[in-house]
N, C-alpha and C positions, 0 to 999 in steps of 0.2 A: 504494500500500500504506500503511495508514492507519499502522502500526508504524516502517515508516522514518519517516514526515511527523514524527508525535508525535518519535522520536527526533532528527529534526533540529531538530525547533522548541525542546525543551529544551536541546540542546548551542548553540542560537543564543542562546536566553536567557540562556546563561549568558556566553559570547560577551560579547554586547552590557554586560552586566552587569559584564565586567571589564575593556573597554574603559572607558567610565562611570569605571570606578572610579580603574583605571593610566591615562588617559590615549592608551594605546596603541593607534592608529589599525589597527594592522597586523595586530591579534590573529584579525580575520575570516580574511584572507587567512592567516595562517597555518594557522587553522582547515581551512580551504578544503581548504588544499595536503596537511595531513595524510590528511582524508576520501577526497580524491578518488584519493590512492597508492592505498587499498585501495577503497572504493567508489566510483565515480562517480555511482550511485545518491544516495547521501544528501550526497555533496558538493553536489550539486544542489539536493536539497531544504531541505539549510544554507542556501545561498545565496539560495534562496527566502525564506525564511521569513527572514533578513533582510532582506531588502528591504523584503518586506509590512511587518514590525513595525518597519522604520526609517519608511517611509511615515505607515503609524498613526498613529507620536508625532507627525510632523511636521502631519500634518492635524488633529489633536488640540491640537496648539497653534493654528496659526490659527485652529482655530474658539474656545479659550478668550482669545484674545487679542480675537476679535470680540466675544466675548460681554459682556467688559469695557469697552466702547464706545467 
């Protein structure tokens, strides 16, 4: 369901965004543990879509760190 994904991939972004900011490693899994109490559905698709977008940066770096020679 395209309305959960969108819904998780914003609450990730945001997520990610204030881990980033506080430092705070913990903030997914808190995330997580909130969603998944009431939906398991989009605890899910949180935890997807960080993955993917932690994956992203990290392959986005190596290729700009190759690109730099």
């Amino acid at each position: 369901m395209a309305l959960t994904e969108d819904m998780a991939d914003e609450i990730a972004q945001l997520a990610l965004a204030d881990e980033k900011r506080s430092g705070d490693e913990t903030i997914i899994a808190q995330v997580a543990e909130i969603l998944g109490a009431s939906s398991q559905t989009l605890q899910k698709a949180f935890l997807t879509s960080d993955r993917v977008r932690r994956a992203e940066r990290r392959a986005r770096e190596l290729l700009a760190t190759r690109a730099k020679g």
